[in-house]
N, C-alpha and C positions, 0 to 999 in steps of 0.2 A: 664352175669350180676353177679356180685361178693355176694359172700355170705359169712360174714366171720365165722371165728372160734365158736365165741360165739353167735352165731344165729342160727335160725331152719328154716327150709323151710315146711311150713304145706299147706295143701290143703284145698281148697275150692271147690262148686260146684260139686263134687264125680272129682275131679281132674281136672275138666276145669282151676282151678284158683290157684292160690300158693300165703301167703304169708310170707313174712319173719318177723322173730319175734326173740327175747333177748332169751335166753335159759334162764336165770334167771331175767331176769327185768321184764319190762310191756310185762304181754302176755293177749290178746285176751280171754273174757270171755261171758258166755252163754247169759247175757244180750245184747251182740253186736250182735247175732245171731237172738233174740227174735224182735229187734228193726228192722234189716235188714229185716226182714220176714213182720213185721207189715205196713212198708214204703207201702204208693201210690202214685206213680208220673203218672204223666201226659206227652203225648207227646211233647219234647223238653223242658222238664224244668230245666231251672238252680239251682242247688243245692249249700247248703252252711254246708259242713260237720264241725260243730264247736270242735275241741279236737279232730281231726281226729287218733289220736295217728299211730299207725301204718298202717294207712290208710285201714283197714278193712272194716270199712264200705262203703266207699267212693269208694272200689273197689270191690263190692258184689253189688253197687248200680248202679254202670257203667253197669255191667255183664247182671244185669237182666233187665236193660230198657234204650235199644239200644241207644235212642235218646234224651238222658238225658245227662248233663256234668254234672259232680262233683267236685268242691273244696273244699278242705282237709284246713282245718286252725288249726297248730298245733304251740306250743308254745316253745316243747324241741326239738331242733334240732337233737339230735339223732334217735326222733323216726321219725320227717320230712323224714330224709335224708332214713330210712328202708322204710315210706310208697313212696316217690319219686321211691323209686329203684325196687317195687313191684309194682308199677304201669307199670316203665321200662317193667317190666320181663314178663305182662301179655300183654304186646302191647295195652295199655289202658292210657299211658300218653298223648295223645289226646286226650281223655275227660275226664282224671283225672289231676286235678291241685293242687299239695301240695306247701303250702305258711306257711313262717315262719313267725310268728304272734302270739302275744295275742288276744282272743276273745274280751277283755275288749276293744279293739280298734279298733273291726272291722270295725264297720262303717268308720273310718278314710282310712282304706287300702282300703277295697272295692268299700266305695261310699252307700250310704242311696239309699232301693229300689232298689236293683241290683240283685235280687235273686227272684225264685218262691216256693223256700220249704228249710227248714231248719232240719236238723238231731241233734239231743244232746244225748249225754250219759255223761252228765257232774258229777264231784262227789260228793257222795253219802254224806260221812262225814266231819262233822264239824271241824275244828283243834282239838279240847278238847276231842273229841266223839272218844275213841278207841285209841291203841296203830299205830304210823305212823309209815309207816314200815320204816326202813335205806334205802330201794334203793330208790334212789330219783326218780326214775320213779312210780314206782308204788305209790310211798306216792306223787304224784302230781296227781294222779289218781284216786287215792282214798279219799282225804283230798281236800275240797276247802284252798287249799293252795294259788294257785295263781287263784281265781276266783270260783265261784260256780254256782247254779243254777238261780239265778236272773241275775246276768252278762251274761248268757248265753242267757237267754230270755230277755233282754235288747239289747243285739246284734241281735237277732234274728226279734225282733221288726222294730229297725232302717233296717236291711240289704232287710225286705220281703217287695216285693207291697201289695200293698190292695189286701185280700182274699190270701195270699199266708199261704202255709199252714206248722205249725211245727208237726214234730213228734219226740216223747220223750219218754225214758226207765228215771225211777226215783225209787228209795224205795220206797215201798208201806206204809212204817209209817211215808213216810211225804210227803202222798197225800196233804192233805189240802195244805202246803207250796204251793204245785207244784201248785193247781189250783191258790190262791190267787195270786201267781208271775206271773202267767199266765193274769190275766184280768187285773192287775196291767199295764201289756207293751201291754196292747191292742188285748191279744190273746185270742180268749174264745175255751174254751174246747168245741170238737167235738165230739171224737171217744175215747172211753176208754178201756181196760181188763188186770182184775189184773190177774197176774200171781201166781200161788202158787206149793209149791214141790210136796205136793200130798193131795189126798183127805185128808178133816179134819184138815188140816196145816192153819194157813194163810197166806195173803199176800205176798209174796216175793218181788216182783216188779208191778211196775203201766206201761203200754203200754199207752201213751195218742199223739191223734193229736189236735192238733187247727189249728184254722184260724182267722187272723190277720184282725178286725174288722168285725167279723161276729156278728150275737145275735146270741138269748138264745136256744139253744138245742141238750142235751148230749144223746147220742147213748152209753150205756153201752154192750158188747160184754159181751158172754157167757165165763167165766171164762177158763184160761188154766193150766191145772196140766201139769208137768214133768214129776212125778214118776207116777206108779201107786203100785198097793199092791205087788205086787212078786220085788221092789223093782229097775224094771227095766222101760226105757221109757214109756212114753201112745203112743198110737196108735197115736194121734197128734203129741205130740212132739217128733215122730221118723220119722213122716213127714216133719216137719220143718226142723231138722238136715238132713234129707236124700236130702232135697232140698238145703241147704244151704253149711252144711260141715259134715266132721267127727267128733265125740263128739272125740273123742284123741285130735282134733285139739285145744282144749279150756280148760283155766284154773279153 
C-alpha cells in the first residue's frame, strides 16, 4: 500500500492498526480519540461516519466491534483517497466504506433511514470565530466552511431509523447549540460528559449521544479530566489512550 512522501504512517490500537495522515495538513486530534472510546454499537449495526476526514474513526470503529460496517462520508477527496488506502492497509475495506460526498446531501446518496448509528466530529468554529488557518484542510475542519453542526445533525436525522442512535464530540461552550440542534432534527439527548484538561479547568468538550425519536431522559456521566496535577495523563485518560492509540499519534 503506497504511502507517500508527505504522509505519516501512525499507529492505532498499541500497533494493531495504522493510519496514514498529511505530515502537515489535517492530522488526527484527541477529540477523535475521546469520541472513538465514547461510541456504543450494537451487534451488526450500520454506521454512517459523517466528515470521516481521514477515516480514523471509521477504522478504530470497524476494529473494535467486529460486526459493525462503517461508512466514511468525506467531502475532500484527498483525505477520501488517505482514509480509502488505510482501510486497504488494515484489511478492513470490507466493512470500511469511504464515499466522496457532502454531508449536506447525504440523504440524497445514501437513501433516508439506511443507517443504525451516526458518528460526528463536525467543526467547531464559525467562519468569523478565530484566525482560518491557509491549509485548506485543516481550515474545512476546523471552520464550518462547508457545512457545520446542524447540517450534520440534519443528515443524521434523515439517514437513522427510528431509535437509531447519534454520538457526537462538540465544544463545550456551545452545548446549548448542540442540544437545541439536536431536538430540533428529532434527536433528543441521551448520554452526556464534559470533558475538561484538568481539575479546576472547564469545559473543553461535550461527549453526547442521542436517539432519533426517543423522550425525555438525560444520563449525565461523571466528568473526564486529561491532565492531572504533575501535569501528566489521569489514570483514565492513560486508559483510553492505551486502549485506543499512542498520544504521539495526535495533534
Amino acid at each position: 500500500m503506497t504511502v507517500y512522501d508527505d504522509e505519516t504512517l501512525d499507529e492505532l490500537l498499541k500497533g494493531k492498526l495504522k493510519i496514514i495522515q498529511k505530515k502537515k495538513g489535517y492530522r488526527f486530534s484527541v477529540d477523535s480519540i475521546l469520541l472513538a472510546h465514547f461510541v456504543r454499537l450494537e451487534k451488526g449495526d450500520k454506521v454512517i461516519d459523517l466528515g470521516t476526514g481521514s477515516g480514523v474513526l471509521a477504522i478504530i470503529l470497524a476494529s473494535r466491534f467486529e460486526e459493525s460496517s462503517i461508512t466514511g462520508l468525506e467531502i475532500q477527496e484527498e483525505l477520501s483517497d488517505m482514509a480509502r488506502r488505510s482501510a486497504v492497509l488494515n484489511s478492513l475495506d470490507h466493512r470500511v466504506g469511504i464515499v466522496d460526498g457532502d454531508a449536506r446531501r447525504a440523504a440524497d446518496i445514501f437513501g433516508e433511514r439506511s443507517f443504525d448509528a451516526a458518528v460526528l466530529n463536525p467543526p467547531y468554529r464559525k467562519p468569523g470565530a478565530g484566525r482560518i488557518s491557509v491549509n485548506r484542510q485543516k481550515a474545512v475542519a476546523r471552520h464550518e466552511i462547508m457545512g457545520g453542526l446542524s447540517c450534520f445533525l440534519e443528515a443524521s436525522s434523515r439517514l437513522l431509523r427510528s431509535g437509531g442512535r447519534v454520538f457526537a464530540i462538540y465544544t463545550a461552550s456551545r452545548l446549548p447549540e448542540l442540544i437545541v440542534s439536536m431536538r430540533k432534527h428529532g434527536i433528543e439527548p441521551k448520554r452526556m460528559r464534559m470533558v475538561h484538561s484538568e481539575t479546576g479547568s472547564g469545559g473543553e468538550f461535550i461527549l453526547m449521544e442521542g436517539m432519533k425519536g426517543a423522550g425525555e431522559e438525560l444520563s449525565i456521566l461523571p466528568p473526564l479530566f486529561l491532565y492531572g496535577r504533575d501535569g501528566g495523563y489521569t489514570d483514565e485518560a492513560r486508559l483510553i489512550f492505551d486502549e485506543i492509540c499512542s498520544p504521539s499519534s495526535v495533534s
